[in-house]
CHARMM-style PDB file with segment names, atoms N, HN, CA, C and O in Angstrom:
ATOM      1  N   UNK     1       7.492  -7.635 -17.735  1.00  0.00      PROA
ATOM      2  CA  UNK     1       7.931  -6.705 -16.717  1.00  0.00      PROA
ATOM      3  C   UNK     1       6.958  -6.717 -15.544  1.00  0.00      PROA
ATOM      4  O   UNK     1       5.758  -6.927 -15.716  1.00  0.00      PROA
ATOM      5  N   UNK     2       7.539  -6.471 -14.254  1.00  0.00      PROA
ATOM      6  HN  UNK     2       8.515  -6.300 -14.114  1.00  0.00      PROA
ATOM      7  CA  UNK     2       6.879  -6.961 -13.356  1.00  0.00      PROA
ATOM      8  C   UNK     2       6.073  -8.352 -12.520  1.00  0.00      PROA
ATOM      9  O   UNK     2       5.425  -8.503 -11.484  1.00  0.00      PROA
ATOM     10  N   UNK     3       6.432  -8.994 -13.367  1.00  0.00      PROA
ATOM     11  HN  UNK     3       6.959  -8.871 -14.208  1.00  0.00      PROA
ATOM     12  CA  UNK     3       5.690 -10.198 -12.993  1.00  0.00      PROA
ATOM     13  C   UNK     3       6.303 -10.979 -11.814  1.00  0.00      PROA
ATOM     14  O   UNK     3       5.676 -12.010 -11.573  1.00  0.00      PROA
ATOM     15  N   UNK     4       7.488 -10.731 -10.926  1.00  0.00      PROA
ATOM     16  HN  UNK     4       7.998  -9.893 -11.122  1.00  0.00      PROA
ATOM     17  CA  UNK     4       7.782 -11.205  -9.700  1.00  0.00      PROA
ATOM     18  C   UNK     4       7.376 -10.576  -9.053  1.00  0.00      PROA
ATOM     19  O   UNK     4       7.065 -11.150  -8.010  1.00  0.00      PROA
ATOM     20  N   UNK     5       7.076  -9.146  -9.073  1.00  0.00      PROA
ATOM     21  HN  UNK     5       7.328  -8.679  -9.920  1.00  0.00      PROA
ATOM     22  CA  UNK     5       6.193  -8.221  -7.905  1.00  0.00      PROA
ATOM     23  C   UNK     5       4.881  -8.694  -8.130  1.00  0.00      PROA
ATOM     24  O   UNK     5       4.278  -8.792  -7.061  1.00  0.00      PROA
ATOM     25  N   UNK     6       4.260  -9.000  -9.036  1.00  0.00      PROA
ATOM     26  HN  UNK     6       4.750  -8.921  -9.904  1.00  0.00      PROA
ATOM     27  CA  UNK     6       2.505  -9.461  -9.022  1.00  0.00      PROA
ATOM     28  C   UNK     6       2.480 -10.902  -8.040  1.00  0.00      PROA
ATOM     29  O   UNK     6       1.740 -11.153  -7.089  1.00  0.00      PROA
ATOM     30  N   UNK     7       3.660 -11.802  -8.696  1.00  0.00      PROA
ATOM     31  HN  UNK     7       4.261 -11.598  -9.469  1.00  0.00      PROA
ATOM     32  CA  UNK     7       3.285 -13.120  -8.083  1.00  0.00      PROA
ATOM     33  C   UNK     7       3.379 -12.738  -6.518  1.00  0.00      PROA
ATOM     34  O   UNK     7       2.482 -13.099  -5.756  1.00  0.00      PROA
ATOM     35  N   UNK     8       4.321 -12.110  -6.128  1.00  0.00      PROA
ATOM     36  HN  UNK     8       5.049 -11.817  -6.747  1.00  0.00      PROA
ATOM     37  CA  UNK     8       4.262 -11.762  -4.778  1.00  0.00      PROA
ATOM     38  C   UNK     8       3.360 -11.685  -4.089  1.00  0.00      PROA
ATOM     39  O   UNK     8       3.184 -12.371  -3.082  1.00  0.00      PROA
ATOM     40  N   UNK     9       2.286 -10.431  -4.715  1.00  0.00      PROA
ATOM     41  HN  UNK     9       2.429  -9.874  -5.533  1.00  0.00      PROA
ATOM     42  CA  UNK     9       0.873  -9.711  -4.389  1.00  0.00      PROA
ATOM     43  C   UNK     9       0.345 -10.844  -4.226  1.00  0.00      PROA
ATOM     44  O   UNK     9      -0.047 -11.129  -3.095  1.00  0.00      PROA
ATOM     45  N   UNK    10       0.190 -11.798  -5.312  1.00  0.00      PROA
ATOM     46  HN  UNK    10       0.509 -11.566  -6.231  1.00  0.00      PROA
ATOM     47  CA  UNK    10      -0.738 -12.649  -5.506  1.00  0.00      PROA
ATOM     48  C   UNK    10      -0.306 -13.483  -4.203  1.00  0.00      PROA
ATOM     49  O   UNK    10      -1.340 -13.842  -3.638  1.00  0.00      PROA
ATOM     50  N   UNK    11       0.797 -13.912  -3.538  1.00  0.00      PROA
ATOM     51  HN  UNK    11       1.636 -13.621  -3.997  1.00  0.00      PROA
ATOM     52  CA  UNK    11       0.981 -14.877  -2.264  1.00  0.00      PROA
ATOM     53  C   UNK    11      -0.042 -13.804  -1.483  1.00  0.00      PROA
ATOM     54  O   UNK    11      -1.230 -13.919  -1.182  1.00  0.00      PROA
ATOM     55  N   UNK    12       0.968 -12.649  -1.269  1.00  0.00      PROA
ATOM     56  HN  UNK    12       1.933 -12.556  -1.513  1.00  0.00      PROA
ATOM     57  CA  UNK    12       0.306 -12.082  -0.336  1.00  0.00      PROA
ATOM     58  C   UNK    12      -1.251 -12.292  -0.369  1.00  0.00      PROA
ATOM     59  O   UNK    12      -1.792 -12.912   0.546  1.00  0.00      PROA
ATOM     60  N   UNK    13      -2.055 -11.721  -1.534  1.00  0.00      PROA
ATOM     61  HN  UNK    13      -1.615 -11.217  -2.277  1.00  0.00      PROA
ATOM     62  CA  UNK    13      -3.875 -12.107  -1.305  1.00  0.00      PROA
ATOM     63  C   UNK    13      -4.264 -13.475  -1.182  1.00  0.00      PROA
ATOM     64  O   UNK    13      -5.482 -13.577  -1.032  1.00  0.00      PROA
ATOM     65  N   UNK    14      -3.673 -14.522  -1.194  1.00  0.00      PROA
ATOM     66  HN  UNK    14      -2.684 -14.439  -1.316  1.00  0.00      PROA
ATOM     67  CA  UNK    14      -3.693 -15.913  -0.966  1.00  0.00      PROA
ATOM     68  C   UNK    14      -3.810 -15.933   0.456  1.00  0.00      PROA
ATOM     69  O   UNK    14      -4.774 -16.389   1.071  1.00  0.00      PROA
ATOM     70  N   UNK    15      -2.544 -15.297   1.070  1.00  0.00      PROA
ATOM     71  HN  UNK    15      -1.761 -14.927   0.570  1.00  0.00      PROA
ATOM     72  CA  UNK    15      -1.964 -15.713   2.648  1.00  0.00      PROA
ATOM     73  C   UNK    15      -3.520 -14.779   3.631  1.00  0.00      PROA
ATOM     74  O   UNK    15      -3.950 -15.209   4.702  1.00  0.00      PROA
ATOM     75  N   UNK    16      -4.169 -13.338   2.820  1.00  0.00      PROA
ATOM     76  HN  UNK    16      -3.821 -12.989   1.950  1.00  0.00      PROA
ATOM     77  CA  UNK    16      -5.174 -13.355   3.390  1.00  0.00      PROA
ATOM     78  C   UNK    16      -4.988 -11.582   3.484  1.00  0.00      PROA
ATOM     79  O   UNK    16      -5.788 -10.909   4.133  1.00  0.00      PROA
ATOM     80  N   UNK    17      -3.956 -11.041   2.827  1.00  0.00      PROA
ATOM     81  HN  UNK    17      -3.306 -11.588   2.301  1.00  0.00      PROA
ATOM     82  CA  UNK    17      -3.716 -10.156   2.976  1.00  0.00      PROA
ATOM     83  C   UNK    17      -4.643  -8.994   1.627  1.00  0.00      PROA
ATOM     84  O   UNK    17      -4.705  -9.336   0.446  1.00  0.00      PROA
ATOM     85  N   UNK    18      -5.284  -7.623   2.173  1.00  0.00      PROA
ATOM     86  HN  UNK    18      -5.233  -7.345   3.132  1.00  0.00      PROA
ATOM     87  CA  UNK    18      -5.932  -6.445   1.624  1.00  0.00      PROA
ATOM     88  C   UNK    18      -4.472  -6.119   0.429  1.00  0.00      PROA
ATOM     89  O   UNK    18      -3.279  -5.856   0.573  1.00  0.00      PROA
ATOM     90  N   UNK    19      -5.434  -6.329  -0.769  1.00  0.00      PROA
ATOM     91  HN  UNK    19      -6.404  -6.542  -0.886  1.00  0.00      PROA
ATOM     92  CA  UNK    19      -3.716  -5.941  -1.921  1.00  0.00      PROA
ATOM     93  C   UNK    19      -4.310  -4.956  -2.583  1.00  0.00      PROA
ATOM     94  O   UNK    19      -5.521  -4.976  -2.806  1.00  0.00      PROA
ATOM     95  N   UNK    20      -3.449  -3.901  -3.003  1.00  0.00      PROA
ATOM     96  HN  UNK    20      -2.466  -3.885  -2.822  1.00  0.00      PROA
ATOM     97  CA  UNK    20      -4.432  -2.365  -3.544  1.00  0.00      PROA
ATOM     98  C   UNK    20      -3.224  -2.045  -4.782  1.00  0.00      PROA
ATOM     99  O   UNK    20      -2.062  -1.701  -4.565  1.00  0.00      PROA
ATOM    100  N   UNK    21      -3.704  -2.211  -5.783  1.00  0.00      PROA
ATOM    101  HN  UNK    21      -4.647  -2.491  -5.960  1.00  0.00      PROA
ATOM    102  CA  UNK    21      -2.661  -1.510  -6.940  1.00  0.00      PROA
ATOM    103  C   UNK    21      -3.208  -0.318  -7.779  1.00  0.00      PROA
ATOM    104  O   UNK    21      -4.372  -0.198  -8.162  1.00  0.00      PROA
ATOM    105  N   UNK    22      -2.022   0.677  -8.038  1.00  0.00      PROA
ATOM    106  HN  UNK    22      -1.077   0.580  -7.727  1.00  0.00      PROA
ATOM    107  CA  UNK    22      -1.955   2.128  -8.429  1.00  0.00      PROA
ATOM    108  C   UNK    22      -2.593   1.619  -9.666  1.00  0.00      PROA
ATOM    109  O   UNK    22      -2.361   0.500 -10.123  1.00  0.00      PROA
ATOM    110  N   UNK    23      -3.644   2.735 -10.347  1.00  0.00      PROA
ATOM    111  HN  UNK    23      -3.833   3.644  -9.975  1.00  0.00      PROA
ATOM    112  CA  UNK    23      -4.216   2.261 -11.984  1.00  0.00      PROA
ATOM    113  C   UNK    23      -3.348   3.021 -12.980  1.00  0.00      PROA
ATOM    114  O   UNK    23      -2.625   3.988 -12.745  1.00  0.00      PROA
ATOM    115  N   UNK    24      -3.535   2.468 -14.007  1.00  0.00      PROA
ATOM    116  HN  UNK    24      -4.123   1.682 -14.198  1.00  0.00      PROA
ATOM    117  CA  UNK    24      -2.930   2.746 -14.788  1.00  0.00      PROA
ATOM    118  C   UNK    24      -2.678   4.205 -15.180  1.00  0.00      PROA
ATOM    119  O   UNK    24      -1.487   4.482 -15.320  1.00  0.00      PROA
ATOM    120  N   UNK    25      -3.501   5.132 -15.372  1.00  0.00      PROA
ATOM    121  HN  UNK    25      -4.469   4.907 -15.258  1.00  0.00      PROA
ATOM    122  CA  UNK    25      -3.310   6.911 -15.529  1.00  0.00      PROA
ATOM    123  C   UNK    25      -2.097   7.259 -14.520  1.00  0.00      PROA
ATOM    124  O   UNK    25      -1.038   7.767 -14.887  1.00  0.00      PROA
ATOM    125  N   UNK    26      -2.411   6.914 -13.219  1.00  0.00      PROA
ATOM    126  HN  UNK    26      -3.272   6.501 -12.920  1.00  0.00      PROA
ATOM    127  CA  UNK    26      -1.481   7.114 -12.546  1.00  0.00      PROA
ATOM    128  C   UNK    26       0.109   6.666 -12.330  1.00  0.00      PROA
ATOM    129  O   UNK    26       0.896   7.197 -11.547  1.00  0.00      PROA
ATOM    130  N   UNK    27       0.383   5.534 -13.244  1.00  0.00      PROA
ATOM    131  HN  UNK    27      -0.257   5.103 -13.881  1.00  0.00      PROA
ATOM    132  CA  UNK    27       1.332   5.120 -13.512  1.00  0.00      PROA
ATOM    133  C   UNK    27       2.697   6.046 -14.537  1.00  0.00      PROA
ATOM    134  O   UNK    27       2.432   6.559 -15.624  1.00  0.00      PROA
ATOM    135  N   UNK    28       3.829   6.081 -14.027  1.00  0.00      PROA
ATOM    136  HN  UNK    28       4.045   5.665 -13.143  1.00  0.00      PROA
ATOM    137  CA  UNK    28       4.351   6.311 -15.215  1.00  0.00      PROA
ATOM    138  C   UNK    28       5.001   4.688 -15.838  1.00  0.00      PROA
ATOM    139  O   UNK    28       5.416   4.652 -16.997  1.00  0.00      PROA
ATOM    140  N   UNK    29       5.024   3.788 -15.223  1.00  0.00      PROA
ATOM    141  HN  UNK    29       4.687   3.817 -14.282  1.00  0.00      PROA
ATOM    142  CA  UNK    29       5.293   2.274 -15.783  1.00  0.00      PROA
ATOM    143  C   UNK    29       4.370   1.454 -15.172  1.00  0.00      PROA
ATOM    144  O   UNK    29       4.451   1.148 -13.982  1.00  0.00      PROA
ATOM    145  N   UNK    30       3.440   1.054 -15.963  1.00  0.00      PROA
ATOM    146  HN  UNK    30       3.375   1.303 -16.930  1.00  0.00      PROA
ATOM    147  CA  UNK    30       2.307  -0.127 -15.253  1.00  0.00      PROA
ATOM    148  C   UNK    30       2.561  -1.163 -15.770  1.00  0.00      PROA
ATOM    149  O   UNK    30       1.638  -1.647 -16.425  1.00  0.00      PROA
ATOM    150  N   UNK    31       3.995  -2.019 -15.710  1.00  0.00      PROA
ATOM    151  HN  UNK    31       4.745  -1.626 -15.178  1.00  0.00      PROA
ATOM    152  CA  UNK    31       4.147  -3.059 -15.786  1.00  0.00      PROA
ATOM    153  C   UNK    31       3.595  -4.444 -14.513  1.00  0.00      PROA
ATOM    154  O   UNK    31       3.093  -5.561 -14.641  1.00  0.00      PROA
ATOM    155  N   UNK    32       4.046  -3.563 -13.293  1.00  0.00      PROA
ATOM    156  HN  UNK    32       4.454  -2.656 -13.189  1.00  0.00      PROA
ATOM    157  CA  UNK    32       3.793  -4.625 -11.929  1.00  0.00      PROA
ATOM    158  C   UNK    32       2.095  -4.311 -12.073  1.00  0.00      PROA
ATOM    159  O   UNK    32       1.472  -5.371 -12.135  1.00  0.00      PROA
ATOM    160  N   UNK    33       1.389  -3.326 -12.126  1.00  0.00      PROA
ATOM    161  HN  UNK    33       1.895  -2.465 -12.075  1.00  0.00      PROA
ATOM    162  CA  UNK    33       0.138  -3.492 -11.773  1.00  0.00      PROA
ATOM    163  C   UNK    33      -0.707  -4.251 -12.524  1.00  0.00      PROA
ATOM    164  O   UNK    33      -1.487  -5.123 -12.142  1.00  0.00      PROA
ATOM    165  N   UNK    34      -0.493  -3.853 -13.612  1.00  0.00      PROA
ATOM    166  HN  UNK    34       0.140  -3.145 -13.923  1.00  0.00      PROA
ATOM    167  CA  UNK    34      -1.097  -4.442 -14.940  1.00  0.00      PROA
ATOM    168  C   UNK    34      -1.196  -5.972 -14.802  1.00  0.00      PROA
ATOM    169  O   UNK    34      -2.237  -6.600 -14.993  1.00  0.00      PROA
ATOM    170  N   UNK    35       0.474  -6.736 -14.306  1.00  0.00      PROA
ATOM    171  HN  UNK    35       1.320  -6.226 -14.151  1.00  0.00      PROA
ATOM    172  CA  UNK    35       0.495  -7.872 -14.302  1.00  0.00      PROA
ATOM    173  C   UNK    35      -0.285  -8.497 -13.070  1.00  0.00      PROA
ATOM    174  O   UNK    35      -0.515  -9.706 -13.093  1.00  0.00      PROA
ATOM    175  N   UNK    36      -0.595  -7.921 -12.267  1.00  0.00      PROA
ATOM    176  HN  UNK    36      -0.408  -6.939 -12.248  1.00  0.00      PROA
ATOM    177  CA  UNK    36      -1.314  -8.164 -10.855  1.00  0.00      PROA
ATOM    178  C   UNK    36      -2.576  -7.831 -10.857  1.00  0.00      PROA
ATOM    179  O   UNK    36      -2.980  -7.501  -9.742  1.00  0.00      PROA
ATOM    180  N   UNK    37      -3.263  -7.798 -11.603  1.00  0.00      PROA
ATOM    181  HN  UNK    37      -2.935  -8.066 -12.509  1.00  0.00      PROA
ATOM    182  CA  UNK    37      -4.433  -7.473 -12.235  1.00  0.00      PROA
ATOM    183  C   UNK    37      -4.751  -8.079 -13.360  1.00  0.00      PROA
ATOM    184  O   UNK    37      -5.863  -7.878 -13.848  1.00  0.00      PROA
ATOM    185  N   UNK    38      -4.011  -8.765 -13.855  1.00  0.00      PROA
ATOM    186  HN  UNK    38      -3.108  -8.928 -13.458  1.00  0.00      PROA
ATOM    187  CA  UNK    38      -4.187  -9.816 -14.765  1.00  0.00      PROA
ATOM    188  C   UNK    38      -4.198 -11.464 -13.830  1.00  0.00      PROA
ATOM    189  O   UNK    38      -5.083 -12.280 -14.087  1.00  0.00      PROA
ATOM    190  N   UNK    39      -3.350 -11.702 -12.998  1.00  0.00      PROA
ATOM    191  HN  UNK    39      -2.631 -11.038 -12.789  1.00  0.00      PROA
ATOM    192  CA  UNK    39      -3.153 -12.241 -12.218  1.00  0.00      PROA
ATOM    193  C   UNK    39      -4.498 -12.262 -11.085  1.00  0.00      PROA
ATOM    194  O   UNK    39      -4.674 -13.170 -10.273  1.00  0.00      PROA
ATOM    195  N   UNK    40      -4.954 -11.638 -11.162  1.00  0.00      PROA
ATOM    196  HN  UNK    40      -4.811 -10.900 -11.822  1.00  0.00      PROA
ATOM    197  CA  UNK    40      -6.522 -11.201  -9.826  1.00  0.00      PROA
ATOM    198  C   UNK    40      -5.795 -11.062  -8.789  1.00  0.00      PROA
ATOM    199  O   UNK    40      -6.588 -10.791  -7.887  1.00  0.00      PROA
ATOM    200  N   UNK    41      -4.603 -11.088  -8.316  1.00  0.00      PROA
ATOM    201  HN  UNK    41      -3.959 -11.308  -9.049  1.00  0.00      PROA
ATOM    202  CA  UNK    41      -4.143 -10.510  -6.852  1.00  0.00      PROA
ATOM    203  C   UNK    41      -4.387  -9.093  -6.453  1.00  0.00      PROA
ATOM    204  O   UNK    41      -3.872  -8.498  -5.506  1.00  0.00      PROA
ATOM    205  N   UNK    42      -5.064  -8.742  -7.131  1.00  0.00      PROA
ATOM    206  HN  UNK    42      -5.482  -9.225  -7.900  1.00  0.00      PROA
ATOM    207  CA  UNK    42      -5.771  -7.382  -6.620  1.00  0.00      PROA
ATOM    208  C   UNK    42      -7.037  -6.837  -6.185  1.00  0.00      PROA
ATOM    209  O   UNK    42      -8.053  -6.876  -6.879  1.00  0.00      PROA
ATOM    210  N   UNK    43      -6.987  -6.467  -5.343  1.00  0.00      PROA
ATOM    211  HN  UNK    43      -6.161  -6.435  -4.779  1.00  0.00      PROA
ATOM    212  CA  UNK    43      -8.554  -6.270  -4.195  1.00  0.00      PROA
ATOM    213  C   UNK    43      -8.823  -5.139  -4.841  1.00  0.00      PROA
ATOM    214  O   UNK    43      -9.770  -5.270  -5.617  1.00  0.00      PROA
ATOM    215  N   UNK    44      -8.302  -3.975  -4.813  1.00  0.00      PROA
ATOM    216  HN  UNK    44      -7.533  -3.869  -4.182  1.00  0.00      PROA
ATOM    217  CA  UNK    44      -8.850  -3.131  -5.305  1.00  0.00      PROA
ATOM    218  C   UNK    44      -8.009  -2.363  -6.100  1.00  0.00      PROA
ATOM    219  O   UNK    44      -6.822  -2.621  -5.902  1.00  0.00      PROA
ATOM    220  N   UNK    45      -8.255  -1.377  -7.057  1.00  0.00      PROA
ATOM    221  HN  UNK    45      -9.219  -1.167  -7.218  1.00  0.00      PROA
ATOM    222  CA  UNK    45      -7.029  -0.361  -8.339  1.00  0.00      PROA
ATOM    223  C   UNK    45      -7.522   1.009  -7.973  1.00  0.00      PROA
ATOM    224  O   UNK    45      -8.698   1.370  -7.916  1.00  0.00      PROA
ATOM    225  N   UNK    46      -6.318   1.797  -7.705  1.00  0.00      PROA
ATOM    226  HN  UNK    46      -5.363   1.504  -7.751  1.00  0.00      PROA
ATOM    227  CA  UNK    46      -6.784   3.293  -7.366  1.00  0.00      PROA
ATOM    228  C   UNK    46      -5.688   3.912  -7.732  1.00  0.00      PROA
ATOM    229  O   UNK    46      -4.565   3.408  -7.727  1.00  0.00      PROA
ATOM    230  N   UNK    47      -6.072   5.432  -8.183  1.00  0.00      PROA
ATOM    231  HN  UNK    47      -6.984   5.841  -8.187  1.00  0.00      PROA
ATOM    232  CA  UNK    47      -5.090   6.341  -8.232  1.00  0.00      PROA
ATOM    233  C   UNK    47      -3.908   6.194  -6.864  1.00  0.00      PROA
ATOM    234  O   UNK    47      -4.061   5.831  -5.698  1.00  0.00      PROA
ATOM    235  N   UNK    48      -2.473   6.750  -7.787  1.00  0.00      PROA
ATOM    236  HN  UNK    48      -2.348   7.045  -8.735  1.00  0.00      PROA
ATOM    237  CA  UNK    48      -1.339   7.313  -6.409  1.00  0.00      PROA
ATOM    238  C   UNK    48      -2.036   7.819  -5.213  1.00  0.00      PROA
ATOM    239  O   UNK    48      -1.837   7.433  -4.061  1.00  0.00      PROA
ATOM    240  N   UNK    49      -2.906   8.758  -5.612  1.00  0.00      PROA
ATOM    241  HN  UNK    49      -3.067   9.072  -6.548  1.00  0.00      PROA
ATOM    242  CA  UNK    49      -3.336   9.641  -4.677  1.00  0.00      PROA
ATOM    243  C   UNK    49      -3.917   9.038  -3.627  1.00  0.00      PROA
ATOM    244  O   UNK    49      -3.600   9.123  -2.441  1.00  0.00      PROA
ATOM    245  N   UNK    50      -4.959   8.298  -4.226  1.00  0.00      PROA
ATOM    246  HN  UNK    50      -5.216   8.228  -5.190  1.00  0.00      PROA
ATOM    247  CA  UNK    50      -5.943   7.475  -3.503  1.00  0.00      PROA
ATOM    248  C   UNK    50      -5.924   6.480  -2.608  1.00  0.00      PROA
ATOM    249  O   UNK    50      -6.833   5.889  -2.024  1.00  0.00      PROA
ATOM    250  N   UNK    51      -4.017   6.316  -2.566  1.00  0.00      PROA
ATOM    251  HN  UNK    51      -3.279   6.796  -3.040  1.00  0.00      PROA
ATOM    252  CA  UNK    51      -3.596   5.173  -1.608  1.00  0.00      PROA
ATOM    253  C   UNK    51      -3.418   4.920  -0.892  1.00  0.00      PROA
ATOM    254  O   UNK    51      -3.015   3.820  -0.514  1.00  0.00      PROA
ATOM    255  N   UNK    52      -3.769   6.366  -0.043  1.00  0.00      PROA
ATOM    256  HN  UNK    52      -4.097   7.260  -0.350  1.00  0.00      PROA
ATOM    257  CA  UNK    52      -3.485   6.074   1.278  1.00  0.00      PROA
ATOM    258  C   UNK    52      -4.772   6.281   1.944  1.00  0.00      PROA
ATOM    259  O   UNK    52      -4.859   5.782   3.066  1.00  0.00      PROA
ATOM    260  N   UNK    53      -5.780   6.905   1.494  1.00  0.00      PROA
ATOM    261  HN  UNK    53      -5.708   7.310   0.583  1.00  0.00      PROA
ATOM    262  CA  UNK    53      -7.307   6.800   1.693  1.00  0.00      PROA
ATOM    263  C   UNK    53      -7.342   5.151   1.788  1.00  0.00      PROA
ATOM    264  O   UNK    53      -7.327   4.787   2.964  1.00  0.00      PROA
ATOM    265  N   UNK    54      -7.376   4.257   1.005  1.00  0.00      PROA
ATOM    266  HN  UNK    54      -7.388   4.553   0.050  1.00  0.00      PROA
ATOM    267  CA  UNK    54      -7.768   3.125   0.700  1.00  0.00      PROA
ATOM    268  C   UNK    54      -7.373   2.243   1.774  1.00  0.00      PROA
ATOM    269  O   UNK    54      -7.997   1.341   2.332  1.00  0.00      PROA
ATOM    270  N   UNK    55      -5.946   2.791   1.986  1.00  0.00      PROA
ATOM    271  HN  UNK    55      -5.439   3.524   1.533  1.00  0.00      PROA
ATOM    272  CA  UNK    55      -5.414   1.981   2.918  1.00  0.00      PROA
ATOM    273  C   UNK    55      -5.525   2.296   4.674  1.00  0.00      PROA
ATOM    274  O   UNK    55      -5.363   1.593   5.672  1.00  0.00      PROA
ATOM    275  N   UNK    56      -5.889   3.740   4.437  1.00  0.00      PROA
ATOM    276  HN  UNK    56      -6.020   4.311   3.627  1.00  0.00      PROA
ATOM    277  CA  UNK    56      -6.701   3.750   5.742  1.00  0.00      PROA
ATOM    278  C   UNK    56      -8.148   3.150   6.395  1.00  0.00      PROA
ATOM    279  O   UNK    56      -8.454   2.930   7.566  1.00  0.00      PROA
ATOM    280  N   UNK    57      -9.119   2.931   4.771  1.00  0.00      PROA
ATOM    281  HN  UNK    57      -8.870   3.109   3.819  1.00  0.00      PROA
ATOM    282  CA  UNK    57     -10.355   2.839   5.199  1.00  0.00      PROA
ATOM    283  C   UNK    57     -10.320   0.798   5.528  1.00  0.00      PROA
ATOM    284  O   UNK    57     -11.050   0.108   6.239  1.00  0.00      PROA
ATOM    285  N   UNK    58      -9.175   0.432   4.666  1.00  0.00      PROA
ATOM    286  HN  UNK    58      -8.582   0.992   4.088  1.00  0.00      PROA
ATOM    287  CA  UNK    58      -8.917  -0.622   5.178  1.00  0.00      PROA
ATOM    288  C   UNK    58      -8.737  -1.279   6.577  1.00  0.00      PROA
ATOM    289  O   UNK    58      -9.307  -2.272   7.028  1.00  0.00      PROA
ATOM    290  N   UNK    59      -7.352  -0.088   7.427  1.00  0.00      PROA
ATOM    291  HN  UNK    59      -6.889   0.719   7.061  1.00  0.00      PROA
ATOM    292  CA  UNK    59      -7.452  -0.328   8.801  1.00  0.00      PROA
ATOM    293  C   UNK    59      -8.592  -0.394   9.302  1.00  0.00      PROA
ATOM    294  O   UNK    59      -9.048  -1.426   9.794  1.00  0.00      PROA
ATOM    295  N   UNK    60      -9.357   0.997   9.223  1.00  0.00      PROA
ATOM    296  HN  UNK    60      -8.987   1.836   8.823  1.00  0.00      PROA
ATOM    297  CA  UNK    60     -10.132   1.550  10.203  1.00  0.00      PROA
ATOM    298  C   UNK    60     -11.364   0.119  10.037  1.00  0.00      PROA
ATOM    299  O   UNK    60     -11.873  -0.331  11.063  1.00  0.00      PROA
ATOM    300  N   UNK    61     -11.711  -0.449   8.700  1.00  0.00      PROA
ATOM    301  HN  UNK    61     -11.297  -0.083   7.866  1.00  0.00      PROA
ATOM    302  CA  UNK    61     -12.683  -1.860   8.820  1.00  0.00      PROA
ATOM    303  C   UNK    61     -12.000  -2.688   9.909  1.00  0.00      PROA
ATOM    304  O   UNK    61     -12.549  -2.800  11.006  1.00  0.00      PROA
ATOM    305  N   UNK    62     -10.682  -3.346   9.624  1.00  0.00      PROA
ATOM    306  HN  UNK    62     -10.236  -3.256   8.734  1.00  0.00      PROA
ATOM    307  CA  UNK    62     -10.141  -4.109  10.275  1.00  0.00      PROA
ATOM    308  C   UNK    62     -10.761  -4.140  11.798  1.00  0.00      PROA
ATOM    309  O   UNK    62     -11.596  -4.782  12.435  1.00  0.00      PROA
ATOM    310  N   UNK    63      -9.920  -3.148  11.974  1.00  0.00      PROA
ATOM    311  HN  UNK    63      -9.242  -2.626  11.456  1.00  0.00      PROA
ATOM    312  CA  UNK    63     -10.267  -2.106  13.856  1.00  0.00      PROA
ATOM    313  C   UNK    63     -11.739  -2.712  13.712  1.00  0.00      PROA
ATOM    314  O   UNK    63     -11.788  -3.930  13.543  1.00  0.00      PROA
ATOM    315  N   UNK    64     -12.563  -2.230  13.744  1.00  0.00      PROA
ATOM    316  HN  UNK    64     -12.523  -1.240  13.882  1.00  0.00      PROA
ATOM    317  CA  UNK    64     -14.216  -2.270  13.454  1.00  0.00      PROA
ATOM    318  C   UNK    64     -14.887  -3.518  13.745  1.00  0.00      PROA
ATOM    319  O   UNK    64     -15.649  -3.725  14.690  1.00  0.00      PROA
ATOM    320  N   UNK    65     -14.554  -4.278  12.900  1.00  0.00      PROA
ATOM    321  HN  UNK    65     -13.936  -4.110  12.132  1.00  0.00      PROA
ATOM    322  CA  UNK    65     -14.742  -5.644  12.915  1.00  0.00      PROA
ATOM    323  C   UNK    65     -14.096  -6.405  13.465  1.00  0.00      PROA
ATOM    324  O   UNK    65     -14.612  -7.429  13.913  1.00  0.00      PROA
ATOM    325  N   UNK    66     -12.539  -6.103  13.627  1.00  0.00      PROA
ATOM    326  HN  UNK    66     -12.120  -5.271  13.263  1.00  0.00      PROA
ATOM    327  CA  UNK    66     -11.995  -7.921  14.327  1.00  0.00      PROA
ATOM    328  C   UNK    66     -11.430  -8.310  13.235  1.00  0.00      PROA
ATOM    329  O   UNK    66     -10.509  -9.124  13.292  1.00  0.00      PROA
ATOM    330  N   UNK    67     -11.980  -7.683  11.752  1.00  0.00      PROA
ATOM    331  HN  UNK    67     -12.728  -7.022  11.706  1.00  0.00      PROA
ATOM    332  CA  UNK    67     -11.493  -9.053  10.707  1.00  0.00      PROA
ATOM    333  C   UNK    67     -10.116  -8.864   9.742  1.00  0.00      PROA
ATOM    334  O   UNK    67      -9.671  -7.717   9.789  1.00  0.00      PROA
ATOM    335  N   UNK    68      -9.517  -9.615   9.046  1.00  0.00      PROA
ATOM    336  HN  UNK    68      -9.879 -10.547   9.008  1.00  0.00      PROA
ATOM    337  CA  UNK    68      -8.917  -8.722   8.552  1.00  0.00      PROA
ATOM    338  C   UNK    68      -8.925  -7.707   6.947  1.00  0.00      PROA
ATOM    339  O   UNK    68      -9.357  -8.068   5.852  1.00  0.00      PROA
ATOM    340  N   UNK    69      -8.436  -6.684   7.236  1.00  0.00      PROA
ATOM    341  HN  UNK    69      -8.085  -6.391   8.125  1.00  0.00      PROA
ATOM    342  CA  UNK    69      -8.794  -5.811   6.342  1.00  0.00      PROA
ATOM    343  C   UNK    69      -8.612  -6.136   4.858  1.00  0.00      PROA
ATOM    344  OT1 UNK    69      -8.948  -5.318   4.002  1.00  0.00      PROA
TER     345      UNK     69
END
C-alpha cells in the first residue's frame, strides 16, 4: 500500500525537490509514508501538525539563499 505515491516522492527528491512525510503517530494509515521512508525519498518526517511549519521554514531558506529548499 502506497508504494506509487512513495515512488513519486522519490522522482520528486531525485528531480531536486524538499519531500516532508507525516510520521507515523500522526497517521491514521501510514502506508504511503512508511513506504517513502523506506525508499529514502524523504528529507524530513513530522507530525500533521508540523507541516506546515516545515514547509514554511523550507520557503523562507529557499528565499534566503537563492537555493532550493
Amino acid at each position: 500500500m502506497g508504494a506509487d505515491g512513495a515512488r513519486g516522492l522519490l522522482a520528486l527528491k531525485r528531480a531536486g525537490a524538499r519531500t516532508i512525510a507525516q510520521d507515523e503517530s500522526s497517521c491514521v494509515v501510514y502506508g504511503m509514508p512508511r513506504e517513502a521512508v523506506r525508499l529514502d525519498a524523504v528529507d524530513e518526517v513530522v507530525s500533521l501538525t508540523a507541516i506546515p511549519a516545515a514547509l514554511t521554514e523550507a520557503v523562507q531558506r529557499q528565499v534566503k539563499t537563492g537555493a532550493r529548499a
